[in-house]
N, C-alpha and C positions, 0 to 999 in steps of 0.2 A: 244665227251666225251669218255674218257677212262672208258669203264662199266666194262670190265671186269678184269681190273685190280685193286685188292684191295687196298683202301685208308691205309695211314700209321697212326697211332694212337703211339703218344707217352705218355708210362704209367711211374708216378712215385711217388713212394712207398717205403720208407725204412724199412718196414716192407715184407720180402721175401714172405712169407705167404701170405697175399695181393696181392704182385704183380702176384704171379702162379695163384691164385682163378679168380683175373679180368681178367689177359692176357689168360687165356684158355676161359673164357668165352667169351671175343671180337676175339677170334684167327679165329674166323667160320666166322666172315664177315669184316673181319680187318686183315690190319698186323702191329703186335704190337711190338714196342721196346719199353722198359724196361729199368731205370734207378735209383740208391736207394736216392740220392738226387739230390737240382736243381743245383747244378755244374756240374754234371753227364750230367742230362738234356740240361744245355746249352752246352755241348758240343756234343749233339749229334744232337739237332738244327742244329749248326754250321756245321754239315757234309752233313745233311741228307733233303732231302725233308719230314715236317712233315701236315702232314691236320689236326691234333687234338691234342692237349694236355689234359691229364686228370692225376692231382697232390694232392699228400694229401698235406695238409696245414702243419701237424706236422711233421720239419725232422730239420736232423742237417745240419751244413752249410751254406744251403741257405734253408729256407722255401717256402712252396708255395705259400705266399703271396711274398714273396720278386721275385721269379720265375715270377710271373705272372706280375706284377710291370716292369720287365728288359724284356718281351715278349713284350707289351703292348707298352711300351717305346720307343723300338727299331724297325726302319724301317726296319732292318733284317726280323723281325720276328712280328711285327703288327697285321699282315691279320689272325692269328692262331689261330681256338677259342681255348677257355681256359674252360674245366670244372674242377670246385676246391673240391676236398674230405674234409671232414672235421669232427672231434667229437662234436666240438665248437658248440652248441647250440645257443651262444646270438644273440640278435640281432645286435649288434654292430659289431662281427666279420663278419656275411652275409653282413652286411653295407660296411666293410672294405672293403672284397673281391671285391664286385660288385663294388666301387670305382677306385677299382685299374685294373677294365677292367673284369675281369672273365663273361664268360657267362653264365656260369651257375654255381650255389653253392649246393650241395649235399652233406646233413647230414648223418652219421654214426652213424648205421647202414644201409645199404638202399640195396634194392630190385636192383640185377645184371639185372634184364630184364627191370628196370628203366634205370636204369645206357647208356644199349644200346641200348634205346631208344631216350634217349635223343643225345649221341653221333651220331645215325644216322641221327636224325632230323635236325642238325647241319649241316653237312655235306652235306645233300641232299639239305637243302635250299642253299648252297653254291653251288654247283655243277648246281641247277636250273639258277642260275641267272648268273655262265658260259656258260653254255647252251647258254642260252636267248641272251645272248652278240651276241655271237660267230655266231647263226642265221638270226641277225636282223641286216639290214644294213645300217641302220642310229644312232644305239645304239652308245652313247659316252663312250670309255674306263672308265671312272671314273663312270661308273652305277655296276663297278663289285668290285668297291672299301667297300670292310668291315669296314673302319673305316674314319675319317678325316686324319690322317694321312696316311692310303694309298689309298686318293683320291687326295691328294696333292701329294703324291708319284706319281701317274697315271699322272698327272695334268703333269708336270714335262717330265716323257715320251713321253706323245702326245703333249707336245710342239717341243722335238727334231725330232720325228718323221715327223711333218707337215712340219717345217725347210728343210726337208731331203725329203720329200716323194719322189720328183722325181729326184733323185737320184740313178741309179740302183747298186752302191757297198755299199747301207748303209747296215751296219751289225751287229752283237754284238757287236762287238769290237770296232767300233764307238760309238755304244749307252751308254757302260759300263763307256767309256772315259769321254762320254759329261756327264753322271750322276754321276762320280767321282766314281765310286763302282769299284769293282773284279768281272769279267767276272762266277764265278761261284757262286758268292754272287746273282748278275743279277738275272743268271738263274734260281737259286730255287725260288729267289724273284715272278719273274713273271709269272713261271710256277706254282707257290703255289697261286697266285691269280685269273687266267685266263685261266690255263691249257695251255698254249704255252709254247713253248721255245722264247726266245726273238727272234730268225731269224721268226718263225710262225706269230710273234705278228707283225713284220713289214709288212710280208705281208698281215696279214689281216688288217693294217691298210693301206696300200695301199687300199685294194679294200674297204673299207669303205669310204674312202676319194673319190674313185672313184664312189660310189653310190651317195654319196654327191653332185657330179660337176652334174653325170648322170640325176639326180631330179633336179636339175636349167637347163634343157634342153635348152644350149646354147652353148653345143659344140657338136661336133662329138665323136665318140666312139673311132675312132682312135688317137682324140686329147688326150680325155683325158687318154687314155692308156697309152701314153708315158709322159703326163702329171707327173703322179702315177709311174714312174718308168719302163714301161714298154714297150720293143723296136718292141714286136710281137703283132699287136690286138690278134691273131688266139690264142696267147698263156695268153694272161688279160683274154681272152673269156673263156678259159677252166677251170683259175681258177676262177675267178667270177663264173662260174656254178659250181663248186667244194664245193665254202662255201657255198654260198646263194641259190642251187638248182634251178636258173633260169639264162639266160642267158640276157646280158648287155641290150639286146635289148627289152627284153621280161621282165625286172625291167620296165625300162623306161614306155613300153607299161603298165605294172597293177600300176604302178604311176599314170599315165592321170588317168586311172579308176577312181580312189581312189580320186585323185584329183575334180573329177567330182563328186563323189556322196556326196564331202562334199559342 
């Protein structure tokens, strides 16, 4: 996991004053772009890797209920939570919001150390459950999925992927095809979900598929390497100890374990 590079937070406020007050205050553990309404905002989705939206409800154009609506919607942009600002008291508009996906809804006026609190919270329980993927070697792609929609999305992915596994030119450019997407659309996609780029994502799913065969210990190590795409054990070997912190042989071996004390 990338710690030390700060997550991107898009702010949006048509009210300038606003937008300087929140964006300096999330600027110390965020990097925050800025926009005055949600046309603005979707275009800057459309360019940019974003991990967070945080939108006032009242603007011209597009409002942030309509904003959150066309995020929530759209396979582009599904996995991004959504915190919604708002003056709107009732309960019917909280109702609305939270209907139309927003994760969290936050009255005005409210407490900035609230605000980036809960933006962290957000964030960090996302980034855990990359983590947790990313270590665990029998973890199913679709456990990092944020919504039904991008666990179908995932679903999708690791269908082309298994298709292909042992294949050693599958590539972005393959995957973007078989998914009907733009090769740049892809990439924020699954790098906004899992933190890979899609070329990372194949090969961890190679070696996942390869702790899979490893755990039904009925092949060889050199099979299933080349099984998984890969034409070097010496070289499966180095990256299977790269992710997973153990080596092919030494999975297999705390397997029996495991398997034994159940």
């Amino acid at each position: 996991m990338e710690k030390d590079i700060k997550q991107v937070v898009l702010l949006i406020d048509d009210n300038d004053d606003i937008l300087e007050f929140i964006s300096d205050d999330l600027s110390e553990k965020f990097h925050v772009l800025t926009a005055t309404n949600g046309m603005e905002g979707l275009a800057i989705l459309e360019k940019e890797i974003i991990h967070l939206v945080i939108s006032d409800v009242m603007m011209p154009q597009m409002d942030g209920f309509q904003l959150c609506e066309r995020i929530k919607s759209s396979i582009e942009f599904s996995h991004i939570p959504v915190i919604l600002l708002t003056a709107k008291i009732t309960l019917q508009s909280k109702i609305q919001g939270l209907e139309l996906g927003a994760d969290v809804y936050i009255e005005k006026p409210f407490s900035p150390e609230y605000l980036q609190v809960q933006v962290s919270s957000l964030i960090e329980n996302r980034n855990k459950i990359k983590a947790y993927f990313s270590s665990s070697p029998l973890l199913h792609l679709k456990s990092v999925a944020p919504s039904k929609a991008d666990e179908e999305f995932l679903e999708r992915i690791q269908c082309i992927l298994d298709k292909n596994i042992g294949n050693p030119d599958l590539d972005v450019v393959h995957l973007a095809n078989n998914m009907h997407m733009s090769r740049p659309t892809l990439y924020r996609k699954i790098k906004s979900i899992c933190n890979y780029t899609p070329n990372e994502l194949i090969q961890v799913s190679r070696l996942k598929k390869a702790a899979e065969l490893l755990n039904q210990r009925t092949l060889k190590i050199y099979e299933i390497s080349e099984m998984v795409g890969y034409s070097s054990q010496t070289h499966f070997g180095r990256v299977f100890f790269k992710q997973f912190g153990m080596s092919p042989s030494e999975y297999v071996s705390n397997q029996q374990t495991e398997n034994k004390k159940t």
